[in-house]
C-alpha positions as CSV (number, residue, x, y, z in Angstrom):
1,X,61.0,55.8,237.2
2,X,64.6,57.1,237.7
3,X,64.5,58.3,234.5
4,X,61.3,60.1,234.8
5,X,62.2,61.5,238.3
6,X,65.7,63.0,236.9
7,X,64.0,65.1,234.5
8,X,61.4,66.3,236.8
9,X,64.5,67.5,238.6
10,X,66.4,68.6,236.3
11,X,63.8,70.6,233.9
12,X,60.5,71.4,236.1
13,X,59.8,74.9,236.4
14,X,58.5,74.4,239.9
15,X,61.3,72.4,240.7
16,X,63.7,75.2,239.6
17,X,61.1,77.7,241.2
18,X,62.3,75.7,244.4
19,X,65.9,76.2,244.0
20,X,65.5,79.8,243.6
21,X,65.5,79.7,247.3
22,X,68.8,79.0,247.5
23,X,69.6,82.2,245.3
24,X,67.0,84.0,247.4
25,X,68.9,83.1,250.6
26,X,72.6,84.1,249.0
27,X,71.3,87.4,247.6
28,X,70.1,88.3,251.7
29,X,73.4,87.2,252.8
30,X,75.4,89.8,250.5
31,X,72.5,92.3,251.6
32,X,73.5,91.3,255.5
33,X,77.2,91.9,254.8
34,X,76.6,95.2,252.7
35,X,76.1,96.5,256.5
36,X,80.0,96.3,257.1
37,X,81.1,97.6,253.9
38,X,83.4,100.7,254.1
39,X,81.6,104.1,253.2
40,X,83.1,106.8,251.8
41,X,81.2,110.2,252.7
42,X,81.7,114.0,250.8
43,X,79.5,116.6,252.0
44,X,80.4,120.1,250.2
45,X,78.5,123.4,250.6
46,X,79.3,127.0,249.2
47,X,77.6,130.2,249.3
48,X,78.6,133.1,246.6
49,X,76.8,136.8,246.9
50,X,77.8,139.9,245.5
51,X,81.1,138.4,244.1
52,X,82.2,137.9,248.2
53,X,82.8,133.8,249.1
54,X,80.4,133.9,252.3
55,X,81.4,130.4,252.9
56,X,82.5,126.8,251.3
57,X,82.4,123.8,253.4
58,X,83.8,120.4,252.7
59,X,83.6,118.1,255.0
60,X,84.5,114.2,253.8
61,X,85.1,110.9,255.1
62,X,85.9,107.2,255.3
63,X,84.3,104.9,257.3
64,X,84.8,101.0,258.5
65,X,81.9,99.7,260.4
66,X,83.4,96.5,262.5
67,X,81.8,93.7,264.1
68,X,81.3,95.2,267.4
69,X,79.5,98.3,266.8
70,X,83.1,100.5,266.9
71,X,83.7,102.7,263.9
72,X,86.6,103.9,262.8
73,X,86.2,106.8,260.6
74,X,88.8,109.0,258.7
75,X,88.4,112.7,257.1
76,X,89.5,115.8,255.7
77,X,88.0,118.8,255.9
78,X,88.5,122.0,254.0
79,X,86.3,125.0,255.5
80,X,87.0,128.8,253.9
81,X,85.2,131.7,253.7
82,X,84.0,135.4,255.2
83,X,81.0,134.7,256.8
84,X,82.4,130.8,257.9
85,X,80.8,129.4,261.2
86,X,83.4,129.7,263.6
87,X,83.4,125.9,264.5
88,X,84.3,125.1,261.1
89,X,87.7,127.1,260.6
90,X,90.8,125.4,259.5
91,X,94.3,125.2,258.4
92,X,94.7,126.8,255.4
93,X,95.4,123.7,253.9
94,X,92.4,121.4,255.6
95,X,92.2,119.5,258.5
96,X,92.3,115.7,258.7
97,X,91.3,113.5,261.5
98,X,91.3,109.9,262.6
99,X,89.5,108.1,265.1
100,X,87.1,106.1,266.7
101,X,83.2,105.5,267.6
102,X,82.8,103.2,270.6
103,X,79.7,102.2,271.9
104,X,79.9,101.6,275.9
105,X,76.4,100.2,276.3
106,X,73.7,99.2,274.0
107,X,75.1,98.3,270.6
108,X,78.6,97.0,271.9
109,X,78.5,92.7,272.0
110,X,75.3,92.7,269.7
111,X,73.7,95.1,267.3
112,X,71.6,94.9,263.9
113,X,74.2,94.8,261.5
114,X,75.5,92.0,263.6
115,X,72.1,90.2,264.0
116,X,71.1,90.8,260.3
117,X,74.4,89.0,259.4
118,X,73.5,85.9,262.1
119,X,70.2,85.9,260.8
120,X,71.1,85.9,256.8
121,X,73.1,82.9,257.5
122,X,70.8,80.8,259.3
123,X,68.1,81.9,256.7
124,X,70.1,80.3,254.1
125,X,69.9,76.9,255.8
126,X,66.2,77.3,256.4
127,X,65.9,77.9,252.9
128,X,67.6,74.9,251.8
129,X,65.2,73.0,253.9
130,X,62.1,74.8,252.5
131,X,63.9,73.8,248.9
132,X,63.8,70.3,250.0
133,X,60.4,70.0,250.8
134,X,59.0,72.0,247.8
135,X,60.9,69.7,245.9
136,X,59.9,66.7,247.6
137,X,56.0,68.2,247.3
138,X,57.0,68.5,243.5
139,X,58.0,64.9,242.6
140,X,55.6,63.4,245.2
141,X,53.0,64.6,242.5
142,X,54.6,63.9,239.5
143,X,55.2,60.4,240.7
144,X,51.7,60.2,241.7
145,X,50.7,60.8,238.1
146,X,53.3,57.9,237.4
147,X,51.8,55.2,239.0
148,X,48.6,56.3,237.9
149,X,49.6,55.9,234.3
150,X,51.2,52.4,235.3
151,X,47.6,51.2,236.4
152,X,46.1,52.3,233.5
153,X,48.5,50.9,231.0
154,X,48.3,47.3,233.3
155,X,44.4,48.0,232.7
156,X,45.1,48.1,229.0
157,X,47.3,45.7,228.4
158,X,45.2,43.2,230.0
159,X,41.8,44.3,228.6
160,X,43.9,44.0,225.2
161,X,44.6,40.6,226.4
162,X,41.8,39.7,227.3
163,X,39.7,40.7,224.3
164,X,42.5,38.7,222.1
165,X,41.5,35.9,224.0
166,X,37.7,36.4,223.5
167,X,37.7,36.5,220.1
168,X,39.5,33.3,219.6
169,X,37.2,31.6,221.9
170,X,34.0,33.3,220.0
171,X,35.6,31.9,217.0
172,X,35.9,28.7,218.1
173,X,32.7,28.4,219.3
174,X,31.1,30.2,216.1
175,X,32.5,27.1,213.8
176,X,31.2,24.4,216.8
177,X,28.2,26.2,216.2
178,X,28.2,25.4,212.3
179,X,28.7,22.0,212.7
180,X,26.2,21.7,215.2
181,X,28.4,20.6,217.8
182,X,26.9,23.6,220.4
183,X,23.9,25.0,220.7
184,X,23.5,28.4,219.3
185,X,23.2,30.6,222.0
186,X,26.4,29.5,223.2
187,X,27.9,32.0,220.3
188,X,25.4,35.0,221.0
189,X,26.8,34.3,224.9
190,X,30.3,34.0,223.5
191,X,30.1,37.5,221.5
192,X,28.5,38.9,224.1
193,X,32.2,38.6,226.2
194,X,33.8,39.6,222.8
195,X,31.4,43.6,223.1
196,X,32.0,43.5,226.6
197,X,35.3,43.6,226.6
198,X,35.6,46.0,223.6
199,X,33.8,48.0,225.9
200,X,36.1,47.8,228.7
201,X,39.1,48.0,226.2
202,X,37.9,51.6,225.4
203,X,37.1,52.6,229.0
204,X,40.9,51.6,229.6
205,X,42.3,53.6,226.5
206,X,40.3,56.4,227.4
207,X,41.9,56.3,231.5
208,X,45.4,56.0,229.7
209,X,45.4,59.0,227.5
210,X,44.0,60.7,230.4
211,X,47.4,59.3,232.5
212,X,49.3,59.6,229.8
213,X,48.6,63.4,229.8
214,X,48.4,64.6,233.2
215,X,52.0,62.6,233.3
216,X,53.3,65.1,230.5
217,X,52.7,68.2,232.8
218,X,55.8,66.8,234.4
219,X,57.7,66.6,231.2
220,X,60.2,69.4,230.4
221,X,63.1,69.8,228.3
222,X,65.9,72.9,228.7
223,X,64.3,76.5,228.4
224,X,61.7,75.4,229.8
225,X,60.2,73.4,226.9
226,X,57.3,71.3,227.5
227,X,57.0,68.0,225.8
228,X,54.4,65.0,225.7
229,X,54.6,61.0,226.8
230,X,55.1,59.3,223.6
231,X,52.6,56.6,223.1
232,X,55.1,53.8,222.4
233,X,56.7,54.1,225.8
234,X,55.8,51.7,228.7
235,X,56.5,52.5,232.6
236,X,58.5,50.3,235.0
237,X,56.7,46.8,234.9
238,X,58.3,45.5,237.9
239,X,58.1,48.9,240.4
240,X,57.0,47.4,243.4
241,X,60.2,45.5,243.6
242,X,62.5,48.7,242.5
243,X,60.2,51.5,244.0
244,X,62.5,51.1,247.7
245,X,65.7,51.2,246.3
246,X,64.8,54.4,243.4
247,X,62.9,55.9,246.3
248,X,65.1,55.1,249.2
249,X,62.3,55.0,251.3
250,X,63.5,51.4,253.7
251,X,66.6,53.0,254.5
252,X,65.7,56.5,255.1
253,X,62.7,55.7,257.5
254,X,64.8,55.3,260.2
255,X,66.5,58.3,260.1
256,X,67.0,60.6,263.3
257,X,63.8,62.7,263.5
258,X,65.5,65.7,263.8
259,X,67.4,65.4,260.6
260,X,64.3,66.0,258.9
261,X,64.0,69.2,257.1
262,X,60.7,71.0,258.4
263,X,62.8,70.1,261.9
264,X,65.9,71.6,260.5
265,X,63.7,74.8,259.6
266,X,61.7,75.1,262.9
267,X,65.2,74.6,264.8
268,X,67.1,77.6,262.3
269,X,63.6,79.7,262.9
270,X,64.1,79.6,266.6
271,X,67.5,80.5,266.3
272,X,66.7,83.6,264.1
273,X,64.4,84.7,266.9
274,X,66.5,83.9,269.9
275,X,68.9,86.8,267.7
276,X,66.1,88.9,267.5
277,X,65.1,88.5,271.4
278,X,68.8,88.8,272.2
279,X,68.7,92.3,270.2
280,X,65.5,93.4,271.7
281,X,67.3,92.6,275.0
282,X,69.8,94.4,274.3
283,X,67.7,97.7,273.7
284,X,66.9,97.5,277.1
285,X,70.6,99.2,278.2
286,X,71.2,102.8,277.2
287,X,72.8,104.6,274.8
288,X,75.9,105.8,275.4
289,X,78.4,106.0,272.8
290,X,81.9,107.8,272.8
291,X,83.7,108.8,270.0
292,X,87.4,110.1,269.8
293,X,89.6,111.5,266.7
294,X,92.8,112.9,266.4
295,X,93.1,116.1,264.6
296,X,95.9,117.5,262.9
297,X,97.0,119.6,259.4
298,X,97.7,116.8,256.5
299,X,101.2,117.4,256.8
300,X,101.3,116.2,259.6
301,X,99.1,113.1,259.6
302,X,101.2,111.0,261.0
303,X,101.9,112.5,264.4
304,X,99.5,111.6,266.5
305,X,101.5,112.3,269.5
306,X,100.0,116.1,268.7
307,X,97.3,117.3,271.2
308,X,94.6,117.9,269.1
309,X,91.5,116.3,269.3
310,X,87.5,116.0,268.7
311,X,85.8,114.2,271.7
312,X,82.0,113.4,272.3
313,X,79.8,111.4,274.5
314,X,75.9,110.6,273.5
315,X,73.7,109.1,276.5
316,X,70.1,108.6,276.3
317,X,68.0,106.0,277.7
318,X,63.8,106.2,278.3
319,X,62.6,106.5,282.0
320,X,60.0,103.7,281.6
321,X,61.5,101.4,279.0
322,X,57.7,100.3,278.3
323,X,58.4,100.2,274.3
324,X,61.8,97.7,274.9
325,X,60.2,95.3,277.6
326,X,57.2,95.1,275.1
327,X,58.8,94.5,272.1
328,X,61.5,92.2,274.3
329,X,58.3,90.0,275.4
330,X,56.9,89.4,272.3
331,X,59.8,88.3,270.9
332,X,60.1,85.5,274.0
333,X,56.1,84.5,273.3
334,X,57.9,83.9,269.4
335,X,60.6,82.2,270.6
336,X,58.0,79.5,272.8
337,X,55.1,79.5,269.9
338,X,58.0,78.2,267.6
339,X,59.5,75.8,270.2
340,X,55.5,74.6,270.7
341,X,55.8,73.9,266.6
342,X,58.6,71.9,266.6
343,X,58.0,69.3,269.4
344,X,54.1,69.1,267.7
345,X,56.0,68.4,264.0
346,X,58.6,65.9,265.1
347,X,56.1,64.1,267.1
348,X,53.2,64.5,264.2
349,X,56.3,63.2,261.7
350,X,57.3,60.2,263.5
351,X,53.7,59.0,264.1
352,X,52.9,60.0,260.5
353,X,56.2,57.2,259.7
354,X,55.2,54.6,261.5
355,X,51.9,54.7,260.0
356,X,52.5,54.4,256.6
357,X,55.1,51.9,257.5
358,X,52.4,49.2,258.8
359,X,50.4,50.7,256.0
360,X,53.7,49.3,253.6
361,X,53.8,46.2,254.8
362,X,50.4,45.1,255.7
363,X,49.4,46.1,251.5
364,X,52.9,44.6,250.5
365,X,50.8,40.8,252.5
366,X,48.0,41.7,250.6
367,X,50.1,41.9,247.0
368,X,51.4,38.7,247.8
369,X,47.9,36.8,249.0
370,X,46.3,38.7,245.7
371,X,49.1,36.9,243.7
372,X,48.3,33.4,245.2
373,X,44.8,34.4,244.3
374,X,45.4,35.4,240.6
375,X,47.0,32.0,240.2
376,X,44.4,29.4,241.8
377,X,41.8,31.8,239.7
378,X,43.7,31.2,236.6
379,X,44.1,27.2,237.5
380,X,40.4,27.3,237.9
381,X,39.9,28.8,234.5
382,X,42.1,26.6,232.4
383,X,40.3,23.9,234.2
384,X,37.1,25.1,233.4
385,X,38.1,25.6,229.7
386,X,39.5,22.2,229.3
387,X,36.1,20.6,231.1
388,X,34.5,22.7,228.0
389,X,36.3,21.5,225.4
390,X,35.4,17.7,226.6
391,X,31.8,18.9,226.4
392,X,31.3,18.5,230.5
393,X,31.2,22.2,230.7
394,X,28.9,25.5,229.4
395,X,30.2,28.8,228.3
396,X,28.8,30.5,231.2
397,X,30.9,28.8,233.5
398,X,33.8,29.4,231.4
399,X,32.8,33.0,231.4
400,X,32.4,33.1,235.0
401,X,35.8,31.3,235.9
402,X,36.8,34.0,233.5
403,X,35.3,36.7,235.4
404,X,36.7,35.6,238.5
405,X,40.2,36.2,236.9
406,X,39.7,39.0,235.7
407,X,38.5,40.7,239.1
408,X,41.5,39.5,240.9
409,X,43.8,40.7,238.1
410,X,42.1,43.8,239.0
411,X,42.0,44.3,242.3
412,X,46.1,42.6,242.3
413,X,46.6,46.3,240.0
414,X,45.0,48.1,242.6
415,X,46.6,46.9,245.8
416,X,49.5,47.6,243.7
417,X,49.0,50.9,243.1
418,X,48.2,51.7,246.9
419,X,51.5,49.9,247.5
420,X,53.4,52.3,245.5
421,X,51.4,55.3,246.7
422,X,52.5,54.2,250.3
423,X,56.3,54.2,248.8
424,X,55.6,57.7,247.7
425,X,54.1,58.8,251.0
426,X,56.9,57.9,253.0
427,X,59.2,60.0,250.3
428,X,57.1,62.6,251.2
429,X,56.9,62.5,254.6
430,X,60.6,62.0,254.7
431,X,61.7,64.7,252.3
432,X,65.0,64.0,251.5
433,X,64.6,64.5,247.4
């Protein structure tokens, strides 16, 4: 089962569909800290009519967006021409500046370059948890199919048993027959067995290559080459012992709740909206933002004890605020609906471990009690068979002792294969892949 389980991880394209979250959440980060990239900014316009220059306007500059909201912007502008808006005259040879954009209210300790960023980080860890459980979901299914295939081949093998021992007992009885030492339809009653169990041998190969099959939708090789289960290869004969330590399942079911990964998602989810109510908050003050550059020819760019200056202030705010609070509320009834999901998930998840754990160990009693039941059934049939061959005994008896076997050989496969699926339901539930 290791073996199986490390190339659904390594080769499945859902699997690797899964970890593309992980490059989904690292390509939103870069896009979150675009927003502080420096910009550079060249804005040139001329105007030429009846060979006179009316005007030609450049206007450039470098910006660094910071954490805070303030900006600090250079530039250089070079403005010349006969019909140039007075505003924009110049030096003859341009005029530089340097300075900042502060703002004093709204925008200042939190903004949405600064929230996208937050947000893009805690993304990535929600991500990773969504990863974990798609991938989880993944090999819960393809281990499904596993066990599946197990019970079928433990079908077959023993049907192929069984049938071997059928015909030597047909045989047997075919040349007792010829001597006249048993009465004929003690043969037709002995091939009888033999067709039966040619029957059920056929039932069983038919339910393998079904297994067998659905188990190679699981098998991949690199670039995404699908191969099938080779016919000559056998599962894990002795899982229910091994299926706790490949699965991990006894010593991760104690694990703190709220290490579990739809937890760790709900928990990064509420923090992405707790950003989103702090923002929304945060529109609720006005805009007012001052800026401030120093001005002077390029010559002299690095006197800024100089006079000149640019200064500006922009204030707005609305009257009502009815827009803000709104938007502000809904993002609070987001933040509770959320923190309403996670206390109903951790709870639903612990509950959901405790039952399968009594479900474990109540089917694990029931393994064991089949096992004790598979042996006094087989002590009853070799008992049977040697009461035959003393002549104290009939074929039908034989055949029912037989039967009687062969049920609890049957139903000992299928509390097995519950047993495992319990294993594979705790994995699940626990989703640590």
């Amino acid at each position: 089962m290791q073996e199986f389980m490390a190339m659904v991880k390594k080769y499945h394209p859902q699997v690797k569909q899964a970890n593309l979250l992980l490059n989904e959440a690292e390509a939103e980060l870069l896009k979150a800290r675009g927003a502080f990239d420096p910009k550079i900014e060249v804005d040139f316009d001329q105007k030429q009519f009846q060979n006179a220059e009316y005007y030609s306007v450049l206007q450039s500059s470098f910006k660094i967006p910071t954490w805070y909201g303030i900006e600090v912007k250079a530039g250089f502008d070079n403005n010349e021409g006969i019909y140039l808006n007075p505003q924009n005259l110049n030096p003859n040879a341009g005029l530089t500046s340097l300075g900042l954009s502060v703002p004093i209210a709204r925008d200042l300790l939190i903004n949405k370059r600064m929230a996208d960023l937050r947000k893009a980080k805690l993304y990535g860890t929600i991500n990773q948890a969504d990863r974990d459980i798609m991938t989880t979901h993944v090999l819960h299914d393809a281990l499904l199919t596993y066990i599946d295939w197990k019970m079928a081949y433990d079908e077959f093998s023993l049907y192929g048993e069984l049938i071997r021992n059928a015909e030597i007992r047909f045989n047997g009885i075919k040349k007792m027959t010829e001597v006249g030492q048993n009465a004929a339809i003690d043969s037709v009653e002995a091939k009888i067995l033999v067709n039966s169990r040619k029957l059920n041998l056929q039932e069983a190969e038919l339910k393998l290559q079904k297994a067998r099959l659905l188990l190679s939708n699981y098998l991949w090789l690199d670039n995404n080459v699908p191969i099938e289960l080779a016919e000559n290869l056998s599962p894990e004969l002795n899982l229910s012992k091994t299926i706790g330590f490949t699965l991990k399942t006894v010593d991760l079911k104690r694990n703190d709740i709220n290490n579990h990964p739809k937890i760790i998602a709900l928990d990064n989810k509420i923090k992405v909206l707790k950003i989103e109510e702090r923002l929304k908050t945060n529109n609720l003050l006005p805009q007012l933002d001052v800026n401030f550059h120093w001005l002077n020819e390029p010559v002299n760019f690095t006197n800024l004890r100089n006079q000149n200056y640019k200064a500006g202030v922009n204030f707005s705010v609305p009257i009502f605020l009815r827009k803000e609070r709104g938007e502000r509320k809904l993002a609070q009834i987001q933040v509770q609906d959320s923190e309403f999901e996670r206390d109903f998930q951790r709870q639903q998840i612990d509950n959901k471990i405790k039952q399968i754990d009594f479900a474990m160990t109540n089917l694990n009693d029931q393994l064991q009690l089949n096992n004790t039941l598979v042996k006094d059934f087989d002590t009853m049939l070799k008992a049977e068979e040697r009461l035959f061959q003393i002549g104290e005994s009939s074929v039908f008896l034989v055949n029912t002792r037989e039967n009687n076997y062969v049920s609890s050989l049957l139903k000992r496969i299928s509390t097995e294969n519950k047993y495992l699926s319990t294993h594979l339901e705790m994995y699940k539930t626990l989703a640590v892949p």
